[in-house]
C-alpha positions in Angstrom: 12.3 -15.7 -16.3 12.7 -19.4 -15.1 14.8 -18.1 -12.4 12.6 -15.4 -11.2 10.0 -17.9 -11.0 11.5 -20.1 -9.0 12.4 -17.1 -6.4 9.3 -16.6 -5.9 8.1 -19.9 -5.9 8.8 -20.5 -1.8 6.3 -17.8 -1.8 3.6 -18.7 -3.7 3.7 -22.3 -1.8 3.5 -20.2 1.2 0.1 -18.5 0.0 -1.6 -22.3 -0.9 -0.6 -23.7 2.4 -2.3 -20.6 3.9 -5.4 -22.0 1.6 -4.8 -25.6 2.8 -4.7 -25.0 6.4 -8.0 -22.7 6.7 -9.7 -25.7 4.5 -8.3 -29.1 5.8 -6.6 -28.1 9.2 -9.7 -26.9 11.5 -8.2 -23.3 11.5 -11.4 -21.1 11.9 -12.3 -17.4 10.3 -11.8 -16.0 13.6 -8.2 -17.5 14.0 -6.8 -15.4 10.9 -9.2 -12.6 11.6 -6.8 -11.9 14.4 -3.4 -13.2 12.8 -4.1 -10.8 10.2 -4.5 -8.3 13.0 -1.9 -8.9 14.2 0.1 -9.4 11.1 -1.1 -5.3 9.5 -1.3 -3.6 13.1 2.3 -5.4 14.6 4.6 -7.1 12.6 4.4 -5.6 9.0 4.8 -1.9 11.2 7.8 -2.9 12.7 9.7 -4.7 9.2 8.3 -1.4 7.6 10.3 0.9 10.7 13.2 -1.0 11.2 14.3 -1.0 7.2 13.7 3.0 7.0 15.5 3.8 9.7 18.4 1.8 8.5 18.2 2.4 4.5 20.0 4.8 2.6 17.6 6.2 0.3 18.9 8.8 -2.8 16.0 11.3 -2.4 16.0 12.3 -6.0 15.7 8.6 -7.2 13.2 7.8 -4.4 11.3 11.2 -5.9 11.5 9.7 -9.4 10.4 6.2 -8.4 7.1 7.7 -6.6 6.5 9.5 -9.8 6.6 6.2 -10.9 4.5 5.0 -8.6 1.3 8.1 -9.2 1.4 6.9 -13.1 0.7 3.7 -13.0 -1.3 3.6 -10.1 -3.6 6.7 -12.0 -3.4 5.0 -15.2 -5.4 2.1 -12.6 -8.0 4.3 -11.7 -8.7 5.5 -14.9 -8.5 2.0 -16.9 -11.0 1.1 -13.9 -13.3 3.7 -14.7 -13.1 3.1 -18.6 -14.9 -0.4 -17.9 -18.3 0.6 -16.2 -18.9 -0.7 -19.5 -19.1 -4.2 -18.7 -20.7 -4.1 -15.0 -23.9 -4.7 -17.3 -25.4 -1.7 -15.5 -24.8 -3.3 -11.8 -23.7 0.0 -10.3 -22.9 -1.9 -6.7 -20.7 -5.0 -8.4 -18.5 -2.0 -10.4 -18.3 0.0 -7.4 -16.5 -2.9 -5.7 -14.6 -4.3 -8.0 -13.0 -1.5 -9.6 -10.0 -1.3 -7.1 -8.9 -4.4 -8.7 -7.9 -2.2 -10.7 -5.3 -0.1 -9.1 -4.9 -1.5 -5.2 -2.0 -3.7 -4.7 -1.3 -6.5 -1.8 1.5 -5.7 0.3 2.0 -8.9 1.9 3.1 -10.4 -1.3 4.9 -6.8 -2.6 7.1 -7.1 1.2 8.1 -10.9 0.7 8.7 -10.9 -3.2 11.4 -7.2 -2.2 13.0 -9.0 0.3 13.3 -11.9 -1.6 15.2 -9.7 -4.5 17.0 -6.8 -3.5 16.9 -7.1 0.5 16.8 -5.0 3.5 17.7 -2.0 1.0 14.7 -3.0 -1.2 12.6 -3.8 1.9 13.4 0.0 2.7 12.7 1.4 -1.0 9.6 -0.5 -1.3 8.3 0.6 2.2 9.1 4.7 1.1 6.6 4.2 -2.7 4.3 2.2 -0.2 4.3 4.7 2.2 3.3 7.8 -0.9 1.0 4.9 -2.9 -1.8 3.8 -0.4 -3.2 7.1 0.6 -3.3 7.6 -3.1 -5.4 4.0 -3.8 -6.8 3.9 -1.0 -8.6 7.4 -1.4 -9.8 6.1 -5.2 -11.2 2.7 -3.8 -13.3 4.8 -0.8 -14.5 7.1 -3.7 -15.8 4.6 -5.4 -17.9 3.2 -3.0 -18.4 6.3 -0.8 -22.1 6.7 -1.7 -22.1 3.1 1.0 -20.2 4.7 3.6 -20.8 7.2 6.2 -16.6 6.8 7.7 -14.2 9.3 7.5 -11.5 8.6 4.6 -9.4 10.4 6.2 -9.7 8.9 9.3 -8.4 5.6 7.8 -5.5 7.0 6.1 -4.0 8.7 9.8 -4.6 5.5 11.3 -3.6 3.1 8.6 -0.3 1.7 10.5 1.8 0.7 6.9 1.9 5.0 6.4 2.6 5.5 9.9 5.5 3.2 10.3 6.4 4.5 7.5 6.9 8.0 8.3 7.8 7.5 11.9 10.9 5.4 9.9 11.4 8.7 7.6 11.2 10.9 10.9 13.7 8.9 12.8 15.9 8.6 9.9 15.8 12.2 9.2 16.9 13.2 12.9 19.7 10.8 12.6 18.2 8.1 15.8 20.0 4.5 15.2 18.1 1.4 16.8 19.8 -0.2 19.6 21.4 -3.4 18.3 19.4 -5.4 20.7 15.8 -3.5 19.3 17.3 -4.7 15.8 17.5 -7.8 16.7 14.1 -8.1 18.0 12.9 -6.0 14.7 15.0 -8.6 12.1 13.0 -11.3 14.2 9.4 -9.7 13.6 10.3 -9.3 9.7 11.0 -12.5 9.2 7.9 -13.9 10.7 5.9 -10.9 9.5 6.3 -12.4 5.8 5.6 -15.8 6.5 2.5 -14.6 8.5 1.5 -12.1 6.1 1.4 -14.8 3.1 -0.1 -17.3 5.0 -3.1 -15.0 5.4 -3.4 -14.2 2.1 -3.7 -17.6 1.4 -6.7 -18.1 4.0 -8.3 -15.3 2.4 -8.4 -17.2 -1.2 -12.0 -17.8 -2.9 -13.6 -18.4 -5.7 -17.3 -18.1 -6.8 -18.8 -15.1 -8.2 -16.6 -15.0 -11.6 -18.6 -16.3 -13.9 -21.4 -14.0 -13.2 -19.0 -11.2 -14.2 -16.0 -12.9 -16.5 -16.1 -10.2 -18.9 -15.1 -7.1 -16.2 -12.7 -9.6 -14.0 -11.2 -10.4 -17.1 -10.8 -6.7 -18.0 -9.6 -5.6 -14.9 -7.1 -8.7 -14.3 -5.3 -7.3 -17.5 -5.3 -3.9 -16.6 -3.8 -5.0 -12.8 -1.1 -7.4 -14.0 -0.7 -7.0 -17.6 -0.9 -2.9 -18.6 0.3 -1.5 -15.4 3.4 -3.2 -15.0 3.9 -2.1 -18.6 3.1 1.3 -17.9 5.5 1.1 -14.5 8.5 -0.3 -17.1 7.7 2.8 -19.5 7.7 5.9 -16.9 10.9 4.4 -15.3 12.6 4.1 -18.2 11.1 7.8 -19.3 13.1 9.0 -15.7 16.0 6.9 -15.6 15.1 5.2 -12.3 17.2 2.3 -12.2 18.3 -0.4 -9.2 16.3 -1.4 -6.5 14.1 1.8 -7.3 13.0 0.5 -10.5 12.6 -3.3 -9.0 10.0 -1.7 -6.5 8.4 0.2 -8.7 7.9 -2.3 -11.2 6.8 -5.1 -8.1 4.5 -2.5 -6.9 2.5 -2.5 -10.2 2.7 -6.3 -10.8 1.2 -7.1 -7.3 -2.6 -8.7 -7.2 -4.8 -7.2 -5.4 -4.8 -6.7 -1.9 -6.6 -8.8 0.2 -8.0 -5.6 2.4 -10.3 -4.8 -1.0 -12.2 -7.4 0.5 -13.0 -5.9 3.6 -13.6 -2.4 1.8 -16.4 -3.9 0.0 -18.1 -5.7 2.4 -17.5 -2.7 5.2 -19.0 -0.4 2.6 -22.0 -2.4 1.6 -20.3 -3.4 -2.0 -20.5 -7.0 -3.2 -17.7 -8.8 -1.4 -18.2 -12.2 -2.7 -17.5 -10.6 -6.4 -14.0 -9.1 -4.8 -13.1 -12.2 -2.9 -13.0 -14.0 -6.1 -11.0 -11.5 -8.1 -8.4 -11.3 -5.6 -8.4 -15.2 -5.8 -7.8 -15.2 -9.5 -5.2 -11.8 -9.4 -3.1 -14.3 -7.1 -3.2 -17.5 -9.0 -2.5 -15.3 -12.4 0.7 -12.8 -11.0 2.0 -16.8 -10.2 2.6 -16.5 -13.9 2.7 -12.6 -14.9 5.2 -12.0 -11.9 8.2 -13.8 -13.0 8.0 -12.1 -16.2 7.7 -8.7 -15.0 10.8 -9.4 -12.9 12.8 -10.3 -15.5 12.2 -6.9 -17.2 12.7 -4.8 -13.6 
């Protein structure tokens, strides 16, 4: 467990010198408004392509580990659901919040892959991605659709993690092979699409509105990095998924929440400040339930 911690301890330093540039270092709100932009809609894309199109994936493992991926992240939704309980009637503050529940933050999910198992795992993790967000993403939106007058499935066509995704699959499937100069270039992008990527989550780190609601952000912190993990470690085990199927799987459900779930609320008219906060405390807390659920992958 020591060791795993101290994998992803470059990380994790990463993320808090994300915090301590937006707070000490003049960087502005609009300044990682557009890195982020530039982070989701370019550089993660082309990390996400580029290992697809050169993985080898074993399609019935890969089927397995998505399988995977469906339990734990519906196990999410409905442990999200079973607390309504404790929104103490504040219908707006559950509809936000209850995606802490099940959403996961890929910038963290890409650099802690890489980190373990490579350019294979990079590729693995990019194919459960690629199956997972429509899936979370469409739960979060139900949630708080009675806010919204967008198109869900506007979103998911455009979202460019899926795309990338399955413009990798496509390519792969046809049998195209990058030019080795274009993989150069896309080796370069993935290495600063991480840094970039963790940086931003850093930025996006705030704290504020717990106390108001410590009994549900307590609830659903467990549920997000204690029980599904657990649940992720149980199904893959139930379908013999092993190797770097199993490590994405289990990383998948041990991620805190993504940073986007932010955005969701505050797009949708849910209370973002509430959200902000949990995804602050989801990313101090996986500092500590991470390792661990490494060392069981």
């Amino acid at each position: 467990m020591l060791d795993n911690a101290l994998i992803l301890l470059p990380d994790f330093l990463i993320i808090l010198f994300g915090c301590l540039l937006k707070r000490r270092f003049g960087y502005g709100g609009d300044f990682w408004l557009q890195l982020e932009k530039l982070v989701y809609y370019v550089l993660f894309p082309v990390m996400l392509f580029r290992s697809v199109v050169g993985s080898s994936l074993d399609l019935r493992e890969a089927g397995d580990m998505v399988l995977v991926g469906f339990a734990f992240t519906l196990t999410g939704v409905g442990l999200g659901m079973a607390g309504r309980w404790l929104s103490r009637d504040d219908s707006r503050s559950f509809a936000s919040s209850v995606q802490c529940a099940f959403r996961f933050n890929t910038y963290i999910g890409l650099a802690v892959v890489d980190r373990v198992a490579g350019p294979a795992g990079v590729a693995t993790f990019a194919l459960l991605v690629g199956f997972i967000i429509p899936l979370a993403n469409a739960a979060a939106v139900w949630f708080l659709a009675r806010h919204s007058g967008g198109s869900l499935w506007r979103e998911l066509l455009r979202n460019p993690l899926i795309l990338a995704t399955l413009g990798g699959l496509l390519c792969k499937g046809i049998g195209i092979e990058l030019p080795a100069a274009l993989e150069r270039i896309g080796n370069l992008f993935s290495v600063t699409a991480i840094t970039m990527g963790l940086l931003c989550v850093g930025a996006g780190l705030r704290l504020g509105a717990l106390r108001a609601r410590l009994a549900l952000v307590n609830y659903l912190t467990v549920v997000k990095l204690l029980v599904l993990p657990a649940v992720a470690i149980g199904c893959a085990a139930l379908l013999e998924v092993g190797g770097t199927y199993r490590q994405a799987a289990v990383i998948l459900a041990a991620l805190p929440t993504a940073s986007s779930a932010y955005i969701l609320a505050t797009r949708m008219g849910g209370d973002g400040q509430l959200v902000a906060s949990i995804i602050t405390l989801h990313v101090f807390a996986a500092m500590l339930t991470m390792p661990l659920w490494l060392s069981l992958a």
